[in-house]
C-alpha positions in Angstrom: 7.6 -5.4 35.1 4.6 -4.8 33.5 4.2 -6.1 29.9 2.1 -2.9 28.0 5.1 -0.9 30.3 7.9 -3.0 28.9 6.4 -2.2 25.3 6.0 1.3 25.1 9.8 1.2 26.7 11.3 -0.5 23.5 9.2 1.8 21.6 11.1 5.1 23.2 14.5 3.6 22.6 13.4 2.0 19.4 14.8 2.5 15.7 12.6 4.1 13.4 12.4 2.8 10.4 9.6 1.8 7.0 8.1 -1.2 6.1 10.1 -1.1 2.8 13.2 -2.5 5.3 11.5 -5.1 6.5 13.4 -8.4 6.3 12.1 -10.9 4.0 14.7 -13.6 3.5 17.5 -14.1 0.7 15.6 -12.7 -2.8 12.7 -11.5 -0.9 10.4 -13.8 -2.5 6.9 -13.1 -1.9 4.6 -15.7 -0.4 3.2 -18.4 -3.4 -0.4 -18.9 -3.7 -1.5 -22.3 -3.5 -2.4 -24.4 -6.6 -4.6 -27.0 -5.2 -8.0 -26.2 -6.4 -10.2 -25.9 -3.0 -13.1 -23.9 -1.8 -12.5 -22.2 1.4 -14.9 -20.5 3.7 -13.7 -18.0 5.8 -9.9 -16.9 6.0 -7.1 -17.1 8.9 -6.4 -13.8 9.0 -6.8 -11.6 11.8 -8.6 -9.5 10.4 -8.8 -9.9 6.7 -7.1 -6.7 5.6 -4.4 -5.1 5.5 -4.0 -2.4 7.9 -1.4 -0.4 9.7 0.5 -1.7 12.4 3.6 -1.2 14.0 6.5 -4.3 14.8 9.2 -4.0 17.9 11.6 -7.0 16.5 13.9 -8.7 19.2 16.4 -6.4 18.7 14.5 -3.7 19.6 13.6 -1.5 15.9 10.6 -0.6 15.3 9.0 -0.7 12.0 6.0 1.4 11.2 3.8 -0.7 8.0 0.8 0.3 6.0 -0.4 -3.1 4.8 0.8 -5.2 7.3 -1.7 -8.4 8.5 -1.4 -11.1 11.0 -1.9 -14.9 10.0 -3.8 -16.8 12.9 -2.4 -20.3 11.3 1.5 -19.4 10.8 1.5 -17.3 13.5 3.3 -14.7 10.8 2.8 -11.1 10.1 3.1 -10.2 6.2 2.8 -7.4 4.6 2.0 -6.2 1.3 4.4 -4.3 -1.6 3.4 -3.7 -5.0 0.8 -6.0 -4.9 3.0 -8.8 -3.7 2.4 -10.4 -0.4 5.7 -11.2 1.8 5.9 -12.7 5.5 8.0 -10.8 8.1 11.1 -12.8 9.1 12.5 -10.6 11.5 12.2 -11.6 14.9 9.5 -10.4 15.8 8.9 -9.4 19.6 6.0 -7.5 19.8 3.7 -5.4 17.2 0.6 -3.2 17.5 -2.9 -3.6 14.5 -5.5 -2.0 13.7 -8.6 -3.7 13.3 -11.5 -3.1 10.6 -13.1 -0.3 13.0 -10.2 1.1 13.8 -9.3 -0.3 16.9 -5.8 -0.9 18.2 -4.9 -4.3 19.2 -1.2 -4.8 20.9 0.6 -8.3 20.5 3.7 -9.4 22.6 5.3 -13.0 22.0 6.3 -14.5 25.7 9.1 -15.9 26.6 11.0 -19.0 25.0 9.7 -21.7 27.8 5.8 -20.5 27.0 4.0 -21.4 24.4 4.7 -20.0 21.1 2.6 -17.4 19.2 1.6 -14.3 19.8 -1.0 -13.2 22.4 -3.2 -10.1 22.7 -2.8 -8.0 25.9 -6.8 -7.3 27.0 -5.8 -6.5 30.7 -1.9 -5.3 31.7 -1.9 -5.5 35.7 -1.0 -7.4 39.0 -2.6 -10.3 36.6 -3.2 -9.9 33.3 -5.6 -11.3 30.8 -4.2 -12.6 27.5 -5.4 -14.0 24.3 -4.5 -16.4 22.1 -6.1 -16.1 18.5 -5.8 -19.5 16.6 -7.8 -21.3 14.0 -8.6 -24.4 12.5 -9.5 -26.1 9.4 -12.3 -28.4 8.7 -12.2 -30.4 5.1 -15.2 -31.8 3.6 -15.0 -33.9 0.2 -18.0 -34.3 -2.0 -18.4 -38.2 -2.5 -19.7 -37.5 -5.9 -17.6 -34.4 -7.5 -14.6 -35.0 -5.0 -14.4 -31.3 -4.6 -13.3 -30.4 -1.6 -14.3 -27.2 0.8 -12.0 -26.1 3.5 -14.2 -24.2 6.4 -11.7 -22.2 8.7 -12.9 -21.8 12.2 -11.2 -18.8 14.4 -10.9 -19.6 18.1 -10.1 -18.1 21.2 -7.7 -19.5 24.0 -7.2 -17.1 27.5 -4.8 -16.9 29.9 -3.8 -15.2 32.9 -0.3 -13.9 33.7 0.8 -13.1 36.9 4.3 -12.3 38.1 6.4 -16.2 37.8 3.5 -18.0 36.3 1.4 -18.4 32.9 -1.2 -20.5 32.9 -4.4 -21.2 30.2 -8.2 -20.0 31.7 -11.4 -21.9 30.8 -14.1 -19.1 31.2 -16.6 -19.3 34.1 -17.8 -17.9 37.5 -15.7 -20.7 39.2 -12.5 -20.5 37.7 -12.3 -16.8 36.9 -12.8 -16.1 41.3 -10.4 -19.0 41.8 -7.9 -17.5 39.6 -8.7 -14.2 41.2 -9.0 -15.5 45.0 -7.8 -12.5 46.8 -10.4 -10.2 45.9 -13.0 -13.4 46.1 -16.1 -11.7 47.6 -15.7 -8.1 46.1 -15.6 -10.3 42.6 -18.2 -12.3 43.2 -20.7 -9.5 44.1 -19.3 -7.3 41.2 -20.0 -10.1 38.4 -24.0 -10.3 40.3 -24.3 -6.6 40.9 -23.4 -6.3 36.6 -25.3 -9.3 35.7 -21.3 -9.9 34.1 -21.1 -13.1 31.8 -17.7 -14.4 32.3 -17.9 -16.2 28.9 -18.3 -12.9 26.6 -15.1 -11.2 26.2 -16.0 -8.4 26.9 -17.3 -9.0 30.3 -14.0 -11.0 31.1 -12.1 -7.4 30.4 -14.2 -5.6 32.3 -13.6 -8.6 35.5 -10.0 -8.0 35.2 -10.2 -4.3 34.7 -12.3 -4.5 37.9 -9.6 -6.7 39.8 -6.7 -5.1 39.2 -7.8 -1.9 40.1 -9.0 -3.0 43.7 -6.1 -2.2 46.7 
């Protein structure tokens, strides 16, 4: 069954219910800030904001949240409450954020024997495009204050879903058609004909979109 399909099912026969009924863990203790005295450029934050957002947990409630954000290292949502910052430790299945133009980005965690973390559907079809948003850190130390600046990279991983398999996609011409193979010469001309590049995300979608919506 179709993943976006699956979602919007749990969100018929969901629960509603507010952010303020969130689980946070025994004395809801908000996240601590950290002492060590660093200089960081950039953040890990999806987009670094709150927003609003909506979570389906395993159980299948929803929660609709104002100031809800996603953190690319934990892999955690948190939300904000009274100028407190707590992480959501329900089990979170799937939720839905907005980003800083407004956009609406759905997230779906796979199953237990994929890799963990949550992945962005950009394409729900026969297969379906996913993506993986993850960072990393990079520490550099002044040899002669010994200060230390932490630079935070944000990456992107893909991968294609199909019906009994999940695997990870290096973008380009070669293995996007491979991955695609039925519909190998109608892809082929349609990435020429729209001077597509399969590295830009946005012509990736548009690949997919294409794919999936050939007989």
């Amino acid at each position: 069954m179709k993943i976006v399909f699956l979602f919007f099912c749990i969100i018929t026969y969901a629960t509603f219910s507010y952010a303020q009924n969130i689980t946070v863990g025994s004395g809801e203790k908000p996240l601590l800030k950290s002492l060590v005295k660093t200089t960081t450029q950039g953040n890990v934050f999806f987009y670094n904001g709150f927003a609003n957002g909506k979570i389906i947990t395993a159980e299948q409630k929803e929660f609709s949240v104002i100031n809800l954000r996603y953190n690319l290292e934990t892999q955690e949502l948190e939300y904000l409450e009274n100028d407190l910052v707590y992480a959501v430790l329900d089990a979170v299945q799937s939720f839905s954020l907005l980003d800083s133009v407004g956009n609406t980005h759905l997230f779906v965690k796979l199953p237990p024997d994929q890799p963990t973390g949550f992945y962005e559907i950009l394409v729900d079809g026969r297969i379906s495009l996913l993506k993986l948003h993850t960072v990393k850190k990079e520490v550099t130390e002044d040899w002669y204050t010994k200060k230390k600046t932490v630079k935070i990279l944000k990456f992107n991983i893909y991968f294609i879903k199909k019906e009994s398999s999940f695997e990870k996609l290096t973008p380009s011409t070669k293995n996007v058609v491979t991955a695609l193979i039925d519909k190998k010469d109608e892809l082929t001309a349609f990435i020429k004909d729209e001077q597509l590049d399969v590295k830009q995300g946005d012509d990736l979608v548009k690949i997919f979109k294409y794919f999936n919506a050939l007989k």
